[in-house]
C-alpha positions in Angstrom: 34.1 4.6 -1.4 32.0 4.7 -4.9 28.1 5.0 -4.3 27.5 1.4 -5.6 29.7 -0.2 -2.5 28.0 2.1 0.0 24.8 1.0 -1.4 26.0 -2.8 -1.1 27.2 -2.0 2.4 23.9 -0.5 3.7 21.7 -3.6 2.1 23.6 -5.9 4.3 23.4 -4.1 7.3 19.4 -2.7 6.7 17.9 -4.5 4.3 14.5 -2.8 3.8 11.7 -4.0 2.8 10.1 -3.1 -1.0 6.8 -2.1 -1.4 4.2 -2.2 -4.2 1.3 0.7 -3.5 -2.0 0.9 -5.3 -4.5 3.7 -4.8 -7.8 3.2 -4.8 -11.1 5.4 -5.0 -14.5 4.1 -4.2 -18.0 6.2 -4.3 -20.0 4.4 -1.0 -22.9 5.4 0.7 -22.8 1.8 2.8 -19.9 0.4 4.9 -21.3 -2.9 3.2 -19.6 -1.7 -0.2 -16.5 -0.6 1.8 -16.7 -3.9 3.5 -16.4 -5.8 0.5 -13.7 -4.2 -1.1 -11.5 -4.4 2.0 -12.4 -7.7 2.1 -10.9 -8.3 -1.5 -7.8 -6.3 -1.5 -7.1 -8.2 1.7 -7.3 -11.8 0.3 -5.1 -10.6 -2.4 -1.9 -9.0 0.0 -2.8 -5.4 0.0 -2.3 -3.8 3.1 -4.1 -0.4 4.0 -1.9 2.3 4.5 -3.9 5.3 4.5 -7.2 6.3 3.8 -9.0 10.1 2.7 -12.1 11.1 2.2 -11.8 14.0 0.0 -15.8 14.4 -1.2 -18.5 13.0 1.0 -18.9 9.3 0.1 -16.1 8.9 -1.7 -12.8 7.0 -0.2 -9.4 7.3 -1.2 -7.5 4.3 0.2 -4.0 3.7 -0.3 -2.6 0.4 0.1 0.9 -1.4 0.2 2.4 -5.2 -0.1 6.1 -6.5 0.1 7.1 -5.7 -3.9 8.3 -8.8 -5.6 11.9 -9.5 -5.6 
């Protein structure tokens, strides 16, 4: 079989899900600003996936949503 039918094949049987990820870094001394920022990823689909603190008070967050078909 070619790659493009066993590529056609596995979508039926599995379809899984797409994802769009956006990274985000924030400087925050308060959970108030983390709060907030949460708050508006959130009401806009984003979904957090991980999160790093590589320097005290600063937050790497990494965030997913179902990708547009």
């Amino acid at each position: 079989m070619s790659d493009a039918v066993m590529e056609a094949v596995a979508a039926e049987r599995a379809p899984w899900p797409r994802w769009d990820y956006r990274v985000v870094e924030i400087h925050a001394r308060h959970a108030d600003a983390l709060e907030e920022e949460l708050r508006e990823l959130g009401a806009n689909g984003w979904e957090l996936s991980l999160i790093g603190e590589p320097v005290p008070n600063t937050y790497r967050w990494v965030f997913r949503r179902p990708a547009a078909s």
